[in-house]
Backbone as CSV, one residue per row, in Angstrom:
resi,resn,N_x,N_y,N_z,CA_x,CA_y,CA_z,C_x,C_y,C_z
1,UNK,202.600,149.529,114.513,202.246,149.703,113.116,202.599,148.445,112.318
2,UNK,201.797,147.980,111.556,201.997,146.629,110.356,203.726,147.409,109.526
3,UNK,204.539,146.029,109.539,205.712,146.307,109.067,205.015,145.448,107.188
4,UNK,206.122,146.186,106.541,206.018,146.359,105.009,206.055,144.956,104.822
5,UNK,204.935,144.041,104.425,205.437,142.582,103.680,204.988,141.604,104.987
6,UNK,204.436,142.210,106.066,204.567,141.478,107.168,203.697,140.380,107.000
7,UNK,203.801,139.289,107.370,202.809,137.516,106.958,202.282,136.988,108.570
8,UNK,203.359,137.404,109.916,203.519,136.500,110.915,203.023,137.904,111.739
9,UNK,201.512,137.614,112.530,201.379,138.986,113.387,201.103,138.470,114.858
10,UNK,202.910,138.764,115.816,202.917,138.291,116.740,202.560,139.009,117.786
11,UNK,201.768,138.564,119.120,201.591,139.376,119.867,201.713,138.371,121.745
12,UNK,200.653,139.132,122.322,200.810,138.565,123.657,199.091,138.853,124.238
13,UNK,198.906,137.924,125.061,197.478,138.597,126.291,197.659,139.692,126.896
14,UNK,197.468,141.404,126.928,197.460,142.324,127.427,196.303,142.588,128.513
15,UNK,196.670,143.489,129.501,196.162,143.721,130.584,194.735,144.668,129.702
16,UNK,193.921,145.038,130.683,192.185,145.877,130.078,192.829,147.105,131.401
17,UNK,193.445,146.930,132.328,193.395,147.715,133.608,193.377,149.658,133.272
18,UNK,192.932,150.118,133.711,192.627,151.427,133.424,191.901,151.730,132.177
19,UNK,191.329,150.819,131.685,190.352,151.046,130.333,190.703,149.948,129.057
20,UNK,189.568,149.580,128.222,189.817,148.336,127.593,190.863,148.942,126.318
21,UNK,190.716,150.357,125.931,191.631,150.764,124.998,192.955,150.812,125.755
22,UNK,193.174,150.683,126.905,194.682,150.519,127.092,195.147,149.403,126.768
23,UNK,194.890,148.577,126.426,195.370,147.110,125.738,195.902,147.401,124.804
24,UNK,195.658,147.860,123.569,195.856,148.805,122.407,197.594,149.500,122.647
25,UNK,197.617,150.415,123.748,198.645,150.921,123.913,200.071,149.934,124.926
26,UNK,199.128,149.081,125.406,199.942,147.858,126.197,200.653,146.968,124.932
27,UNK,199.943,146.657,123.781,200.614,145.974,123.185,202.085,146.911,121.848
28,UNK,201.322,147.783,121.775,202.217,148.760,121.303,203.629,148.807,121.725
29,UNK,203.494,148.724,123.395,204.952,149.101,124.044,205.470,147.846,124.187
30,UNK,204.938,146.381,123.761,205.906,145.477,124.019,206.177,145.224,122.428
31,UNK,205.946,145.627,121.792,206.098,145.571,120.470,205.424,144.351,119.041
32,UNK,204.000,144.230,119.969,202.992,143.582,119.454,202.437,143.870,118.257
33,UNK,202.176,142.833,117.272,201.574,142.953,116.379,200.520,142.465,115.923
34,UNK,199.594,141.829,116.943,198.059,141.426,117.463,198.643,141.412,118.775
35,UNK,197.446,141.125,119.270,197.118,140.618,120.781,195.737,140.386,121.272
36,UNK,195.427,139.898,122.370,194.366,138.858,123.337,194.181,140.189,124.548
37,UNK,192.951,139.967,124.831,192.733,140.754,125.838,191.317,140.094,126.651
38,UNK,190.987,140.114,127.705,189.864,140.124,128.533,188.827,141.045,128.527
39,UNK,187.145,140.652,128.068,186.643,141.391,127.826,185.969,142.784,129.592
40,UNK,186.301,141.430,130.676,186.238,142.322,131.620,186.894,141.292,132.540
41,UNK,185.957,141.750,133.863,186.266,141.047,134.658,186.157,139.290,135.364
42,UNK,187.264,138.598,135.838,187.278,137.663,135.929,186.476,136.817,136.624
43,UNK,186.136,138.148,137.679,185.473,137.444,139.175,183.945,137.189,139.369
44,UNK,183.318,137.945,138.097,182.283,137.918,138.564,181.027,137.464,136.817
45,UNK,180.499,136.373,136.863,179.600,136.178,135.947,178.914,137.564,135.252
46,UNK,178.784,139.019,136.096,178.449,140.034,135.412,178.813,140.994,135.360
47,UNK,178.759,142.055,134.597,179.383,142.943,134.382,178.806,144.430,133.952
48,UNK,179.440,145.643,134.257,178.604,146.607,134.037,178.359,146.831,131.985
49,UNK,177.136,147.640,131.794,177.507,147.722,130.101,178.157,148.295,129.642
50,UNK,178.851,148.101,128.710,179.833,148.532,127.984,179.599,150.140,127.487
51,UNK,180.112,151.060,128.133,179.822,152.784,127.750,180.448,152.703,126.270
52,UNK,179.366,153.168,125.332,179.725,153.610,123.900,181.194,154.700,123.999
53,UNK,181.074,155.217,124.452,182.499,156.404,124.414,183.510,155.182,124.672
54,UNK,183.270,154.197,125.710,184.908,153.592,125.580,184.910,152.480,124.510
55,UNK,184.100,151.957,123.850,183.955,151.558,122.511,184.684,152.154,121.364
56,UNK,184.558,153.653,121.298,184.808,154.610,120.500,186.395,154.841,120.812
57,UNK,186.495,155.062,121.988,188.224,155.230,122.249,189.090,153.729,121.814
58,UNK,188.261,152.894,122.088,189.266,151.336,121.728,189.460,151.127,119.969
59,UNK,188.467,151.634,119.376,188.250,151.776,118.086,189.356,152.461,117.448
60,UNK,189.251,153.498,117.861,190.426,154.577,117.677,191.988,154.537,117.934
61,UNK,191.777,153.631,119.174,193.524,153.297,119.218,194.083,152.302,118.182
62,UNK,193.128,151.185,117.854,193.001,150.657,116.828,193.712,150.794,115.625
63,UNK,192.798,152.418,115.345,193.086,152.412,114.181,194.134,153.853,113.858
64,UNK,194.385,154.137,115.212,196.020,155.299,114.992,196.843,154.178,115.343
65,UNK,197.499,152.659,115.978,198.059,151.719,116.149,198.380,150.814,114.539
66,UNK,197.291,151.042,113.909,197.202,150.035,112.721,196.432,148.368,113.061
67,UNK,195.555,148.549,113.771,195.479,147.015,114.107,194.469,146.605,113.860
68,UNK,194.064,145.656,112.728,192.840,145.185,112.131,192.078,144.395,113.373
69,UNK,190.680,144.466,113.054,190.708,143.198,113.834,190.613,141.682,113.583
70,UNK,190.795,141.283,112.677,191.462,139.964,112.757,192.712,139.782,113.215
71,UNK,193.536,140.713,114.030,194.742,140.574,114.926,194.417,140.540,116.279
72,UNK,193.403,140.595,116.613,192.874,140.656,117.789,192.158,139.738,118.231
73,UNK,192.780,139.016,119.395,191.552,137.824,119.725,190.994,137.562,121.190
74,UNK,189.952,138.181,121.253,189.429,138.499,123.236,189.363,136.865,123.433
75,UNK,189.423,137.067,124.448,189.738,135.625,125.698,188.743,135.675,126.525
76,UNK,187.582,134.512,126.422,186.253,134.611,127.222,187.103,134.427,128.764
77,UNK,186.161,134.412,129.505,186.066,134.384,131.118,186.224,133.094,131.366
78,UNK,187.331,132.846,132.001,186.963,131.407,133.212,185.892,130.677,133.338
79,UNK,185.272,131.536,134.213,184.212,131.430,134.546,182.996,130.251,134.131
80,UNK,183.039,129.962,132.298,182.209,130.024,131.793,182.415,128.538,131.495
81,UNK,181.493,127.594,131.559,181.672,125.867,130.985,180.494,126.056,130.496
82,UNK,180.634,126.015,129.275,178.754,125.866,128.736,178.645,124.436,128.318
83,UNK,179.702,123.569,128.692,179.140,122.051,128.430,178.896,121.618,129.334
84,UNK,177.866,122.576,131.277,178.152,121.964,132.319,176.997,121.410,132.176
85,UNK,176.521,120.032,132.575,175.141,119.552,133.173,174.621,120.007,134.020
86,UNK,174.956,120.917,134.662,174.070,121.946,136.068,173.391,123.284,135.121
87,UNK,171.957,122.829,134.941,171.461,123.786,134.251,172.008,125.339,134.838
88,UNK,172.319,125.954,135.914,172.511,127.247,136.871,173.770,127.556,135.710
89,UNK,174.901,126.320,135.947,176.106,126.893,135.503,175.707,126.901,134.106
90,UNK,175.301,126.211,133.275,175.283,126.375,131.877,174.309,127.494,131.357
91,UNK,172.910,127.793,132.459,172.351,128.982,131.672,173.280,130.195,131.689
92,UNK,174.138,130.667,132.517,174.970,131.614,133.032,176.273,131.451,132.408
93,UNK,176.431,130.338,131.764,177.461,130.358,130.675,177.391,130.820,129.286
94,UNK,176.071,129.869,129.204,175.476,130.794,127.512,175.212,132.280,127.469
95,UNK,174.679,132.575,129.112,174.401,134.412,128.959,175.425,134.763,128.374
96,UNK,176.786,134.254,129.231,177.589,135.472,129.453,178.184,135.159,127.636
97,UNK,177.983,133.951,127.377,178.766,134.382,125.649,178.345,134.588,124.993
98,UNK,176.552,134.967,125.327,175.924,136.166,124.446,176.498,137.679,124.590
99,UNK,176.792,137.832,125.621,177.060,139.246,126.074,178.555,139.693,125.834
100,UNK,180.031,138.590,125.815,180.622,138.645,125.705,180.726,138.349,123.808
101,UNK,180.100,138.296,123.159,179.858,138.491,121.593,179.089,139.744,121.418
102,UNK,178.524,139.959,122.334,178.146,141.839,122.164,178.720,142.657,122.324
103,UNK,179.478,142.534,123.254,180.695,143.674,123.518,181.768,142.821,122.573
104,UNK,181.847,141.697,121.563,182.810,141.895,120.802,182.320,142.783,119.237
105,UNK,180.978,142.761,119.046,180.422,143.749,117.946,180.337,145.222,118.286
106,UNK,180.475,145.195,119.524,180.328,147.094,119.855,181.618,147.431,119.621
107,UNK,182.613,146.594,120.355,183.824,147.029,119.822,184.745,146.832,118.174
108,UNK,184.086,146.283,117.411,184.385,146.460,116.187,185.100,145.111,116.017
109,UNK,185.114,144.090,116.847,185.425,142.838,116.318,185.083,141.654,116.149
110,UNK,186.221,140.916,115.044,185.203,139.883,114.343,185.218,138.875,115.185
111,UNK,186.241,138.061,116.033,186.293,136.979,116.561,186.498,136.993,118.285
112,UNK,186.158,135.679,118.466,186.351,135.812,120.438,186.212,134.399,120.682
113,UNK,187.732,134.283,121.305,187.886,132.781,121.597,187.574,132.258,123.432
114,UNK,187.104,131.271,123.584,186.884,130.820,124.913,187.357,128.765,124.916
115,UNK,187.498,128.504,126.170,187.908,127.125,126.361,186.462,126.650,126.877
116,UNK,186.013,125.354,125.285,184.425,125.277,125.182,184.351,124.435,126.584
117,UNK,184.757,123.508,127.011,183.822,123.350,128.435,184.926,121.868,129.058
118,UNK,184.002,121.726,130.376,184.406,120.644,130.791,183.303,119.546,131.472
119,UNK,183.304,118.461,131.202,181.776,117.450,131.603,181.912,116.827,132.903
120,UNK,182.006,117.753,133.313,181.838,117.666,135.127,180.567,116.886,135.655
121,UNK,180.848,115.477,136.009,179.326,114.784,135.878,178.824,114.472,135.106
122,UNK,179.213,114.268,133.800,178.831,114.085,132.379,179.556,113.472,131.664
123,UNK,179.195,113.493,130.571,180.064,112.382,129.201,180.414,113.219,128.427
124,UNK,181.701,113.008,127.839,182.351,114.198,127.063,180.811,114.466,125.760
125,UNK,180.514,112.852,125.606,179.505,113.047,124.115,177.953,114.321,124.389
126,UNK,177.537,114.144,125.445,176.846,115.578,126.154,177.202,116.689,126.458
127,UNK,178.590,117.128,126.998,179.143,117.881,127.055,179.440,118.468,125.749
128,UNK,179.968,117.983,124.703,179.985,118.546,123.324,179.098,118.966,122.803
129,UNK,177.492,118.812,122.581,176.580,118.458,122.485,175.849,120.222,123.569
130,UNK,176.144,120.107,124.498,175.766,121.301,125.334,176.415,122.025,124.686
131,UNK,177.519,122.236,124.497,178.454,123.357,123.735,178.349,123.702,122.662
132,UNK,177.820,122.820,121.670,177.597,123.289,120.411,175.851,123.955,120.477
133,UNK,175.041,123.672,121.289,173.875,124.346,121.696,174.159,125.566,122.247
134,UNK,175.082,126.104,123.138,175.589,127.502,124.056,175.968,128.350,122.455
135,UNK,176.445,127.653,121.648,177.291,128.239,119.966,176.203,128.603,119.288
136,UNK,175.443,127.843,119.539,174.042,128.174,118.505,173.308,129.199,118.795
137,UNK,172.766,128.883,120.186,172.125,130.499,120.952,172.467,131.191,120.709
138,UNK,174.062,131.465,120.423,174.643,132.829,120.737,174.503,132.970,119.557
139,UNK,174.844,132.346,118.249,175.098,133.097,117.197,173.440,133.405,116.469
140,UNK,172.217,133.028,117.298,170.986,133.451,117.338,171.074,134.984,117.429
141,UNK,171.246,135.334,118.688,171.285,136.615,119.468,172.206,137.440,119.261
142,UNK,173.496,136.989,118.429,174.085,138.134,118.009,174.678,137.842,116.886
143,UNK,175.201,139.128,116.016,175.566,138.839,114.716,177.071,138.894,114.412
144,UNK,177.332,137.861,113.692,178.796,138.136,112.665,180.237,137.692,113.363
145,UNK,180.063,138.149,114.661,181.228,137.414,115.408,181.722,136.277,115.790
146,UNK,182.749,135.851,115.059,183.132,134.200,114.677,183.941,133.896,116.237
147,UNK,182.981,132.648,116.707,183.365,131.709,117.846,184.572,130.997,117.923
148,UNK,185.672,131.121,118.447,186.764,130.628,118.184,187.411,129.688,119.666
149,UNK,187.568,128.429,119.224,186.689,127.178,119.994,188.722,126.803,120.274
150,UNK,188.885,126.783,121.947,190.490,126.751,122.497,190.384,125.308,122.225
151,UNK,191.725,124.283,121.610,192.139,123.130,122.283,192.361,123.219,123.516
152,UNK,192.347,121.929,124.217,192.658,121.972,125.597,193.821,120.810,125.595
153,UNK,194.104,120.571,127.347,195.279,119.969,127.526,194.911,118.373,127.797
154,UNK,193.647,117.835,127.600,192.995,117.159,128.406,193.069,116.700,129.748
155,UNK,193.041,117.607,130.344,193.513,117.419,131.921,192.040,117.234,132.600
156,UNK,191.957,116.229,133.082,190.281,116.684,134.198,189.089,116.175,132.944
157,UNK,188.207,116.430,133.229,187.035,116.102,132.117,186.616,117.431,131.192
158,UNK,187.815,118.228,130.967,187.648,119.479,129.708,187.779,118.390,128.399
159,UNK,186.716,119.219,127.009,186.902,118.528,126.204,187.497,119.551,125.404
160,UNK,187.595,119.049,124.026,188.354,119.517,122.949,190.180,119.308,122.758
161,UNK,190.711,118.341,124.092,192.182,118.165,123.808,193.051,117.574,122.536
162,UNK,191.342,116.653,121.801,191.473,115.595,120.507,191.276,116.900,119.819
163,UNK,191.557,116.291,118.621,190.974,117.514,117.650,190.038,116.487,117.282
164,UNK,189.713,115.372,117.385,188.115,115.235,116.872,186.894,115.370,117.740
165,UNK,187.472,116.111,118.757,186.300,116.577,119.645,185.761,118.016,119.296
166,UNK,186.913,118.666,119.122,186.726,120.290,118.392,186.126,120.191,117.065
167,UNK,185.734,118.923,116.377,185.226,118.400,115.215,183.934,118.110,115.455
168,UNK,183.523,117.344,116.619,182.407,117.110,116.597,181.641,118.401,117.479
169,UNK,182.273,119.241,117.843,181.507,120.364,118.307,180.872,121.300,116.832
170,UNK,182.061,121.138,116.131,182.182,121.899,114.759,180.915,121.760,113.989
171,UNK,180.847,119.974,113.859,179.540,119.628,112.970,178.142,119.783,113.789
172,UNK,178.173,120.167,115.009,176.804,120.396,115.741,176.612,121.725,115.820
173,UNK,177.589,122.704,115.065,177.512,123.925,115.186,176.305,124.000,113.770
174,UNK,175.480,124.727,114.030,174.803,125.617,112.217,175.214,126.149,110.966
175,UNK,175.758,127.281,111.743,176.374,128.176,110.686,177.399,127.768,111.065
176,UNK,178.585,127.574,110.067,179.882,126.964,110.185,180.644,128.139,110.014
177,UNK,180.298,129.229,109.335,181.076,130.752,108.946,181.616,131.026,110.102
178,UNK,180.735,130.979,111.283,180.941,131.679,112.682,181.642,130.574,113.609
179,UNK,182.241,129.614,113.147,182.646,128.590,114.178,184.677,128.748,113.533
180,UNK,185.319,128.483,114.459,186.941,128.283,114.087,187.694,127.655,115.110
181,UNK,188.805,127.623,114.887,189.933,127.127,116.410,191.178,127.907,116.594
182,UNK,191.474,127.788,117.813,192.750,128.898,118.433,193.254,127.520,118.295
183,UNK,194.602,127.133,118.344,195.710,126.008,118.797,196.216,126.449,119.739
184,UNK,196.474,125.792,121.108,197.692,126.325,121.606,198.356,125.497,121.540
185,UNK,200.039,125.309,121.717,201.060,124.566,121.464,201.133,123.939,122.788
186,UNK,201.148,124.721,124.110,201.417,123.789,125.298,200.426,122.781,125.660
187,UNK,198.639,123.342,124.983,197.576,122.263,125.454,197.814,121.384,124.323
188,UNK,198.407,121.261,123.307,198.308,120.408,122.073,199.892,119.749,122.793
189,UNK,200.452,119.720,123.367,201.845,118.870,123.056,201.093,118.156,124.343
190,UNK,200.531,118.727,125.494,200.050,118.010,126.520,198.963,117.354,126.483
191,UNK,198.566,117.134,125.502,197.547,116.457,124.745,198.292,115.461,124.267
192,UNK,199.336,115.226,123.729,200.170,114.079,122.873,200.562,114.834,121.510
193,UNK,200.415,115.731,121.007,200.402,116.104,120.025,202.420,116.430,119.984
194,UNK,202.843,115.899,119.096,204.508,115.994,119.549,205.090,116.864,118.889
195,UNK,204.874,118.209,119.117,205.679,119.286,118.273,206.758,119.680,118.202
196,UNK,207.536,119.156,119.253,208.540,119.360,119.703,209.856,119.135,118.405
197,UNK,210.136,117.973,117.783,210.891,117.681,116.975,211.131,118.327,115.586
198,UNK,211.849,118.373,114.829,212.323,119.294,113.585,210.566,118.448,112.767
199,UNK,210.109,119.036,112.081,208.695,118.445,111.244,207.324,118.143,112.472
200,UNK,207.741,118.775,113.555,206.478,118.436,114.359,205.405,119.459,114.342
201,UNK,205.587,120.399,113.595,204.809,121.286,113.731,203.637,121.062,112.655
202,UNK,204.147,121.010,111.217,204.084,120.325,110.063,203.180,119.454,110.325
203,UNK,203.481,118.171,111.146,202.560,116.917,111.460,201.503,117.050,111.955
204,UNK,201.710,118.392,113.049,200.205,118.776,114.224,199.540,119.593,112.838
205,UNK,199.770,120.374,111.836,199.274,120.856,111.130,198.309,120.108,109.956
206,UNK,199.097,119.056,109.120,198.476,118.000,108.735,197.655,116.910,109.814
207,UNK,197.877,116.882,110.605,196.412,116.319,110.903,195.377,116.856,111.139
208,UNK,195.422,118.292,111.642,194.114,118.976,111.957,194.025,119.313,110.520
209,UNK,194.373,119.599,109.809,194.036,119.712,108.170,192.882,118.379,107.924
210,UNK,193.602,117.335,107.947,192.745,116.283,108.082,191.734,115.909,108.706
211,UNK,191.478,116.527,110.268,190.749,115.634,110.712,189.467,116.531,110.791
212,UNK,190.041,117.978,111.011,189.260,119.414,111.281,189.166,120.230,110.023
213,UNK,190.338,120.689,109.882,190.151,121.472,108.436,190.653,122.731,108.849
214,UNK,192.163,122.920,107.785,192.769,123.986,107.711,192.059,125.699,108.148
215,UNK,190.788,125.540,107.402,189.996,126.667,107.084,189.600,127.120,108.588
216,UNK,189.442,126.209,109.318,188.922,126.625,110.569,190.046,127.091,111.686
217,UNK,191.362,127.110,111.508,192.014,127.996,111.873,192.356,129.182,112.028
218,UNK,191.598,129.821,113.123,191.441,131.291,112.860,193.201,132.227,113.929
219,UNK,193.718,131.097,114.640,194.611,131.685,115.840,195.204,130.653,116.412
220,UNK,196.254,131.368,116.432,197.429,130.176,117.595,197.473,130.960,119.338
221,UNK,197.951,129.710,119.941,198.525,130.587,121.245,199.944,129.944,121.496
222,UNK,200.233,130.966,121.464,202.362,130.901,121.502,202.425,129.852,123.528
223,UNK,203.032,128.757,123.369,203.453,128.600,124.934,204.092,127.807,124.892
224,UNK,205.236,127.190,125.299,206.007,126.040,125.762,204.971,126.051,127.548
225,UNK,205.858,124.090,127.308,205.354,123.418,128.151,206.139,123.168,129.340
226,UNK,205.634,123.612,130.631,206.640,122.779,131.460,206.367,121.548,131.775
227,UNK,204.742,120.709,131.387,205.222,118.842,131.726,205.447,118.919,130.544
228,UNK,205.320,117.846,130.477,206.426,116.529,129.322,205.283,116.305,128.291
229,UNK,205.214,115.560,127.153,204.642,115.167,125.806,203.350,114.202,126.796
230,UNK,202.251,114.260,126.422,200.685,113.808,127.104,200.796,113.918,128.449
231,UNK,201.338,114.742,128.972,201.407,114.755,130.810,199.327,115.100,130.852
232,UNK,199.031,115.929,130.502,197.569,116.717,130.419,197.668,117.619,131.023
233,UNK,198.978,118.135,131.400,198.595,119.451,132.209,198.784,120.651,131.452
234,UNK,197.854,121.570,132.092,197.802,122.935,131.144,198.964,123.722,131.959
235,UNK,200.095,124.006,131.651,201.269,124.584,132.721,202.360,125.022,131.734
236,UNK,201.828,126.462,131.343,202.562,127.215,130.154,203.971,127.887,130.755
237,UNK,204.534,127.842,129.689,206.354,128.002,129.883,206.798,128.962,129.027
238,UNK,208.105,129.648,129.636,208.477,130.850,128.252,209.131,129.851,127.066
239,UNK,208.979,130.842,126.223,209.284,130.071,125.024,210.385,129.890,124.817
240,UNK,211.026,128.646,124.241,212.241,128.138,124.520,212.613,127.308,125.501
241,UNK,212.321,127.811,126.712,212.374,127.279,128.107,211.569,126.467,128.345
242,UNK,210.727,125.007,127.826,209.918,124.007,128.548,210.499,122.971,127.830
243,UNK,209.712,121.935,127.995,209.721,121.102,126.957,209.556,120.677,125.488
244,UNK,208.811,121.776,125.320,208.946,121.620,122.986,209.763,122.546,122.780
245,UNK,210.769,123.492,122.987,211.854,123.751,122.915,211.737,124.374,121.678
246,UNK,212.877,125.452,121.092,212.754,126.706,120.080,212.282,126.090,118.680
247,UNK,212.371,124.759,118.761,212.630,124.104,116.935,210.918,124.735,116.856
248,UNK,209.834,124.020,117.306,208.705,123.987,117.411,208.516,125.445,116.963
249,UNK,208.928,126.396,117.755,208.384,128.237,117.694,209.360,128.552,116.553
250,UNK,210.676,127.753,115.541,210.772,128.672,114.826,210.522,127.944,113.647
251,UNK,209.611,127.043,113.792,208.772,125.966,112.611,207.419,126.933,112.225
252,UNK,207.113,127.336,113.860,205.731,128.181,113.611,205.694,129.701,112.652
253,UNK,207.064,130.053,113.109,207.169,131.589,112.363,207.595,131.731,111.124
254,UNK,207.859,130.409,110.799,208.080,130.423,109.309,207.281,129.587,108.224
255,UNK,206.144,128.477,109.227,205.447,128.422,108.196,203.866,129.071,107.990
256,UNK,204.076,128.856,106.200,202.896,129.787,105.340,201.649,129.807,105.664
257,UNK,201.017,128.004,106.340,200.105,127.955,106.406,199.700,128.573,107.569
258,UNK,200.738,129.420,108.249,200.162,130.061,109.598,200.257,131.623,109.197
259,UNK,200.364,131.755,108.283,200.337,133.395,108.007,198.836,134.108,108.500
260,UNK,199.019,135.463,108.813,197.870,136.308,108.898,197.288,135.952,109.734
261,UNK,196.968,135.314,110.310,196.441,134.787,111.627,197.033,135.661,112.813
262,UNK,196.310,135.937,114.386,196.843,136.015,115.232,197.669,135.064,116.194
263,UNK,198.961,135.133,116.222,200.006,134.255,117.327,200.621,134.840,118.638
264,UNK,199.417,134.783,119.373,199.170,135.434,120.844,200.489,134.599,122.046
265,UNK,201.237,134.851,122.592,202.095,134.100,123.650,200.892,134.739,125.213
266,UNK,200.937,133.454,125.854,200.085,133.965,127.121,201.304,132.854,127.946
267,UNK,202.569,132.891,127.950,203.395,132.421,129.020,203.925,133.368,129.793
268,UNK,204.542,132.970,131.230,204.820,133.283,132.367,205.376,134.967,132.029
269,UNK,206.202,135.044,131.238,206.822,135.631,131.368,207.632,136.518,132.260
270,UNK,208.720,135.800,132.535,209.328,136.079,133.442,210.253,137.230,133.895
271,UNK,210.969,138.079,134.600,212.183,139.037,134.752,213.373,139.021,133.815
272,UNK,213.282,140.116,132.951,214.509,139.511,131.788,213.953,138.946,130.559
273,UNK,212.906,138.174,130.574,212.302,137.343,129.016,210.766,137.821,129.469
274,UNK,210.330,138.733,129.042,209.199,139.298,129.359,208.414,139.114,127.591
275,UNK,207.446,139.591,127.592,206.454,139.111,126.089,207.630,140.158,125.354
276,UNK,207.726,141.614,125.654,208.602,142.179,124.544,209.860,141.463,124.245
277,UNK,210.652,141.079,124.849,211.766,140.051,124.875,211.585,138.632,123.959
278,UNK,210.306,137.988,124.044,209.896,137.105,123.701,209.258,137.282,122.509
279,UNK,208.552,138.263,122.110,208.049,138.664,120.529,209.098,138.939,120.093
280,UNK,210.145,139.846,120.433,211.397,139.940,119.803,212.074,138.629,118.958
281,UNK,212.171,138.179,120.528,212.983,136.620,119.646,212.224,135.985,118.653
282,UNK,210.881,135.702,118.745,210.109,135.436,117.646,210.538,135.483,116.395
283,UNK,210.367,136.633,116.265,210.304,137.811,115.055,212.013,137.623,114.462
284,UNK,212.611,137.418,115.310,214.363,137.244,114.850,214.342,136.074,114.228
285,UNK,213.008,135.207,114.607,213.662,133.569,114.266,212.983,133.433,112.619
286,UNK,211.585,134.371,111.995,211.638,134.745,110.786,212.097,134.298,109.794
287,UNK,212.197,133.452,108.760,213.399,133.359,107.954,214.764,132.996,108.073
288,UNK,214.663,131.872,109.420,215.652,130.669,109.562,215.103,129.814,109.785
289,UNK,215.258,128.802,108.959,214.578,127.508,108.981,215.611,126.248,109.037
């Protein structure tokens, strides 16, 4: 349930296993106040259609839970590079984030974030360029549900690790209403982005203010890092425990410009510091600055 006055709505990636409304009750018991979920399955480019009755039950937990959906932010498929130059992989990328924006309107929500691509054989400047075309289709074919575009770690030829790459996807997008960005902290520090220090959070904030634009912040993803400051690797850590260390996570929970937003943790979580353990501490760190 939303606590009285609440600004910071922390949560975690929950399991779909035994039905997509069990996510709903998964985040409940770790003591979530948004959360990330998978719209299905990982393994396979397709999927059966979405039965209206379990639409109706996810709706409902929803809304006996208290959970808007702008606290909620589905996590596209693996699977999916729509900036690939292999027409096979990229038509089958754009399907699926038509379909995966349909089952985010059946289920009653506004946003759905995915990691826009990687230029496998290509130039990041095409690869961006494909991706903001996969953005366009989709928001052709379906309505209202805002695209919410992951930084990456720049590891390999994935783009978006700059934020002026998530910029130039931005301005090749149409409708700009339907376009935003998730941050995560472990692909942004492994990117170079140095959050780590007392005002580093602040700094990663003012520049994407600058370079991207505040407004297009629709979501964070909670992770410490286990490499080091520009290593490029994507290799998420419990919080506290990596390398950008607690200053960073209790810079995040206390500042304004991150209010209302969803702040999803998708780290290891380990025996003992599990996401409830870890939203906990969050939530303790509140109002110490």
């Amino acid at each position: 349930m939303k606590r009285k006055g609440m600004k910071k709505y922390i949560g975690a990636h929950v399991s779909i296993s035994g039905g997509i409304w069990k996510a709903v009750e998964a985040s409940v018991a770790i003591g979530g106040h948004a959360f990330a979920l998978f719209m299905g399955s990982q393994r396979s480019w397709t999927r059966p259609a979405l039965d209206p009755a379990t639409a109706v039950k996810f709706q409902e937990a929803c809304a006996l839970h208290g959970f808007d959906p702008i606290q909620i932010l589905p996590h596209g498929s693996y699977l999916m590079n729509c900036g690939s130059p292999k027409e096979d992989v990229f038509s089958k990328s754009q399907a699926m984030l038509v379909d995966e924006l349909s089952r985010c309107s059946a289920l009653g929500l506004s946003q759905f974030n995915f990691h826009p691509g990687a230029a496998i054989d290509s130039t990041p400047e095409k690869c961006m360029e494909k991706i903001a075309q996969a953005i366009n289709h989709a928001h052709q074919e379906t309505p209202a549900v805002i695209i919410v575009l992951e930084n990456m770690s720049c590891q390999g030829s994935t783009v978006g690790g700059q934020f002026s790459e998530l910029k130039t996807i931005i301005d090749r997008v149409r409708d700009k209403t339907r376009v935003g960005v998730c941050l995560d902290t472990c692909h942004a520090f492994a990117a170079g982005y140095d959050i780590s220090p007392e005002g580093g959070v602040k700094n990663m904030l003012d520049e994407f203010d600058h370079v991207v634009g505040l407004h297009y912040l629709k979501a964070l993803h909670l992770n410490d890092s286990k490499g080091k400051l520009g290593c490029h690797l994507d290799r998420h850590e419990d919080i506290g425990r990596g390398q950008i260390g607690i200053t960073a996570f209790r810079e995040i929970v206390n500042e304004p410009r991150l209010d209302n937003i969803p702040l999803i943790l998708e780290t290891p979580g380990r025996p003992g510091f599990e996401y409830a353990e870890q939203i906990e501490l969050l939530y303790s760190l509140c109002g110490k600055k």
